[in-house]
Every structure is written in structure tokens, then in C-alpha cells.
N, C-alpha and C positions, 0 to 999 in steps of 0.2 A: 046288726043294723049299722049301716054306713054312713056315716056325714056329709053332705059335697058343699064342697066351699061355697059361699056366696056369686053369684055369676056379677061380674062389672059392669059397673052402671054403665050407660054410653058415655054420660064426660069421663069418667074415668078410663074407660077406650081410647075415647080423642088422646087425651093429656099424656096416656102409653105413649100414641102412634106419635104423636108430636115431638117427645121426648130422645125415641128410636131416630125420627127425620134428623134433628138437630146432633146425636152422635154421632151421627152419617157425615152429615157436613162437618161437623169440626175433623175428623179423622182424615178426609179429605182436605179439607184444607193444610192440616198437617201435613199430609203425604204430598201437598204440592210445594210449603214450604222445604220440606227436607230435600224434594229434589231440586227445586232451587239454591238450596245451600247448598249440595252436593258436586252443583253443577258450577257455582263460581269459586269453591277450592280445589275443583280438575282446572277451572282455565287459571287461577293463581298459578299453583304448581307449573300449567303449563309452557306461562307468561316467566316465572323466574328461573323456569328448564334455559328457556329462549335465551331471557336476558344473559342466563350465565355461561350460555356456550359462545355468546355473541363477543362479550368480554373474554372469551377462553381465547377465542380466534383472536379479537382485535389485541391482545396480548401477544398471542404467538406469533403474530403476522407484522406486531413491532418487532420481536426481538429479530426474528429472520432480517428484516430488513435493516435494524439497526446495526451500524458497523462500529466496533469501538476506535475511537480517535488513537490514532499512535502517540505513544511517549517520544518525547525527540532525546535524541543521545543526550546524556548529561555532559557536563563540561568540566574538561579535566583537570582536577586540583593539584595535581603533582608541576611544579613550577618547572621543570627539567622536559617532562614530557610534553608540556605546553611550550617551550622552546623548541623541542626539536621539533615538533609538528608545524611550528611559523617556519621554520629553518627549511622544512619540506616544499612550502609555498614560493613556486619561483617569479610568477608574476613576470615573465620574460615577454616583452612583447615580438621579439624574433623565436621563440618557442612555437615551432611547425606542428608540436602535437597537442598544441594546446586550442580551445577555441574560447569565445565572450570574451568580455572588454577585462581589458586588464587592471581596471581600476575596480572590476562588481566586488559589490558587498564581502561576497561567499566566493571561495574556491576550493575544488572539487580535484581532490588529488588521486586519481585510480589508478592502483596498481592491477595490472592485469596480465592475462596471458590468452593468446590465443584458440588454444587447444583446453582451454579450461571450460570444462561446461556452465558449470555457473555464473564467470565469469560472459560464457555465451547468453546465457535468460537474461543476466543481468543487462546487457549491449541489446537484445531483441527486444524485453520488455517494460525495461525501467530507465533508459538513454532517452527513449521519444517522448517519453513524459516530462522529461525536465527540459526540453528541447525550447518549451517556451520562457523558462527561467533564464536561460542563456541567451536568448532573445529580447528581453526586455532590460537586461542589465546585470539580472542580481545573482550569478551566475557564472564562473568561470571554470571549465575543464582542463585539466590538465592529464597526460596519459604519462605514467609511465611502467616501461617494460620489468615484467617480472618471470621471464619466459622460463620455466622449469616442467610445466607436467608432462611434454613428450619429447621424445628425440628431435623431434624438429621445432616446437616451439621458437627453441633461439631462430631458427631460419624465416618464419614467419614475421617474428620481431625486426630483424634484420630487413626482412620484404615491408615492414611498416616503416622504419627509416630511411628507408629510400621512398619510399611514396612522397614521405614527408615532404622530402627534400625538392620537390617537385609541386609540393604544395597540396596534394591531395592525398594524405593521411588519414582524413575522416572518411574522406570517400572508401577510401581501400580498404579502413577498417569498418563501414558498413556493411563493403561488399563480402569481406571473409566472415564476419560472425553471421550475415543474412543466411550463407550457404551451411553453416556450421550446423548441426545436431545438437541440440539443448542437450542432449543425454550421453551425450560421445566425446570422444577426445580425438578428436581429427589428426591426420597426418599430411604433413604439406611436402611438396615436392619443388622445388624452382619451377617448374615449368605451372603446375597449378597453380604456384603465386603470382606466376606472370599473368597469368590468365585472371584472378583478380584484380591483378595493376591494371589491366585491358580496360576490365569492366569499371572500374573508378576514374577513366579517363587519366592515366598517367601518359602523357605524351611520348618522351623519349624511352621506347622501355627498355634500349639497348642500354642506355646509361642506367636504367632499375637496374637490369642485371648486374650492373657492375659494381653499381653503390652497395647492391644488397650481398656481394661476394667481395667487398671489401676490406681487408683486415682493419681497419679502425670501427668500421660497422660492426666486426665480430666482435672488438675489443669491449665498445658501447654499448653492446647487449647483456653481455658478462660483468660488467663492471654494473649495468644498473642492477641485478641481481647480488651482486655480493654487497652491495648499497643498501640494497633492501634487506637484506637478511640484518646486514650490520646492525640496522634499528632495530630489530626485533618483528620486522612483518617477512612471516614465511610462506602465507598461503594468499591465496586469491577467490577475489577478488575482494581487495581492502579500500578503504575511500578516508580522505581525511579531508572532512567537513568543515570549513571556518577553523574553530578552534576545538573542535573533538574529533572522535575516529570512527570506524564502521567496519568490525572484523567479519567477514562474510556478507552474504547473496542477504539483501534488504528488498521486499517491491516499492513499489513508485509511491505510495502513500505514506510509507515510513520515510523515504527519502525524502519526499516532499516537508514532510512536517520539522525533518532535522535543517534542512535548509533555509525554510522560512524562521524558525528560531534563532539562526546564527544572523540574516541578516537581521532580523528585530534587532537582535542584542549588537551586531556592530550601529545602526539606528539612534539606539539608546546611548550607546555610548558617544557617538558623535555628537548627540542631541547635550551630552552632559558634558562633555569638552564646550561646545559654544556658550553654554550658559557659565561655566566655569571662569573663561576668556577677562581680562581685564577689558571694562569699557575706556577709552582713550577720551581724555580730558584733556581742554584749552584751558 
């Protein structure tokens, strides 16, 4: 014989079904919570994905653009080579190959060669930038010849002294490095240097020809070269800045920052000479 359970009262039916409703809802409501929390640590994660490629970029998009500031030449402590280098500065105001007032701040001593490439970027690239230092004062060039890297260099040099001579030196040396190959080592002919004396507007160019096949012109070319070696500058294009030097091809931002340095420092120094000055008493 079998036993059966007691059958449930009806409240004890109700208070089952009641019981089953309400683990319904809380389980639900659970599963609504969880995917609300599920759902704002996807858009966290998504928000500091964002934020941190935003700063990846706005990082890398500084440094690209950031350029570092150039070192200007240091200032040479050796009291002999800082002598020779003033000794280099001629400060001639009848100096044909020189341009800016001869009293600026800074002078700009280039040795160069025609047929030099570097010497050429440096005349196409880095000359029109300082064009306005020379212009406002603080700024003077001076050229001089260092004609060795081809057979005809000296004759080039030579075709630069006679322009001089006629007063348009700068022109003519525009007009040869304009034509020149950054990458090449050009060869000049007399007749192609005529033909940039043309283009630089030298007037007489039967007297170019003559000046420039001159034996004291030949002499003048040769002698600035054995000049130049004598100090110890062999190559080109060299620059002596104020009171330091520049051995090789520099761009125009380097140049620039070494220039504005020297005139600061002649500046200061001026500035400390008048404060220095005795004041005159009655």
C-alpha cells in the first residue's frame, strides 16, 4: 500500500506561485543590471581606446611638426685663432665683392668656389634667407675666392673679378650658381662666362674679357687660394661668422641662429662698454 503526499492547500498554491513570480523578477532584474554594467565598461574601455589614440596622434603630430632649435656655433677660445679670424674681417668699404653696411654688427666671411656643389645649395638655398639680415643692417658679406675643385674654377673666379670690377659681382655670382647643378661640378668656358657677365648686366664686356684674362687677375685668384690654405681652410664652402667659424654646407636656420648670436653678443658687449664708460663730472 502506497502513501500520497498531502495535496496543497490553495494559500499554500498562492504563496508557491507568488514566490516563483518574484524569482522571476529579481533574475530579471539581474540580467538587466548585468547588461547595464556590461554595457558602460564596453563604452569605458571604448572612451579611453579614444582618448588614448587621440593623445597617440596629438603626440606624434607634435613631434612631426616640432623642429629642434639649432645650437649656434660656439665661440672660439683659442686667443690666436680668434685673432686670425678678426684679421680675416676686412670691413673694406671699396670691397667690390662684399655687400651690407660696413659697420653691421656680424660679418660673413665665405670662402667659396664656383664649381663647388655645395658651395652651389649653399648660394641657391641659404644666401636668400639671410638676404634680409643684410638688409636691415646686421649683416655683412664678404666673398672670397677659393677656386680649386675643377680646372676652370680659377677662370670662373677670375670672370667673378672682373664683374666686380664693374660693380656687378653679386649679379654675376647669382647668375652662375642660378645655372649651376646642386649635384655637379660645372665647367666654364670664357665664352659661358661671358654670357653670364651678359645676363648680370656687366656693361663693357669687352673690358670683362680683358680684366678676366688679366695676369694680375690670374695672380689674385692664386694668391687667395694659397691665402686660404695658409690659415688652415681647405675646403668649401667655409663661413666665418662674427667671431666663430662654420666648416661646411650649414641651411639657413642654422645660419640664422649663428648670426643672430654673434650680433646679441657684439649687443652685449656694446651695451657693457657704455655702462662701463666713465660718467664726466663738472
Amino acid at each position: 500500500m502506497s502513501v500520497q503526499p498531502p495535496s496543497p492547500t490553495p494559500a499554500q498554491s498562492r504563496s508557491n506561485r507568488t514566490t516563483v513570480i518574484v524569482l522571476v523578477v529579481i533574475a530579471v532584474i539581474l540580467a538587466v543590471i548585468a547588461a547595464l554594467l556590461l554595457q558602460n565598461v564596453a563604452r569605458h574601455r571604448r572612451g579611453a581606446a579614444a582618448t588614448s589614440q587621440a593623445a597617440t596622434s596629438t603626440t606624434s603630430a607634435a613631434a612631426a611638426t616640432t623642429v629642434p632649435e639649432p645650437t649656434p656655433a660656439p665661440p672660439v677660445p683659442d686667443a690666436q685663432t680668434l685673432e686670425l679670424i678678426r684679421s680675416e674681417t676686412h670691413r673694406d668699404p671699396a670691397d667690390a665683392q662684399a655687400k651690407g653696411k660696413v659697420v653691421a654688427p656680424v660679418v660673413m666671411v665665405v670662402y667659396s668656389d664656383f664649381a663647388c656643389p655645395y658651395c652651389t645649395q649653399f648660394a641657391q638655398k641659404v644666401e636668400p634667407e639671410l638676404a634680409d639680415l643684410v638688409a636691415q643692417g646686421t649683416l655683412r658679406v664678404e666673398w672670397r675666392d677659393l677656386a680649386q675643385i675643377s680646372p676652370t674654377s680659377p677662370l670662373a673666379a677670375q670672370a667673378g673679378r672682373a664683374a666686380a670690377k664693374q660693380g656687378k659681382f653679386w649679379e654675376f655670382h647669382d647668375a652662375v650658381y642660378a645655372a649651376a647643378d646642386p649635384q655637379g661640378h660645372p665647367e666654364y668656358t670664357e665664352d659661358s662666362l661671358v654670357a653670364f657677365a651678359k645676363k648680370a648686366g656687366v656693361a663693357d664686356i669687352d673690358r670683362f674679357r680683358t680684366d678676366m684674362n688679366a695676369a694680375e687677375t690670374v695672380s689674385a685668384v692664386t694668391e687667395a687660394k694659397e691665402h686660404a690654405h695658409s690659415i688652415g681652410i681647405t675646403g668649401t664652402p667655409f663661413m666665418i661668422v662674427g667671431e666663430t667659424f662654420i666648416s661646411g654646407y650649414q641651411d639657413a636656420e642654422y645660419m640664422k641662429a649663428v648670426i643672430n648670436s654673434q650680433a646679441a653678443k657684439v649687443k652685449t658687449s656694446d651695451t657693457s662698454k657704455t655702462s662701463a664708460a666713465p660718467t664726466a663730472t663738472r
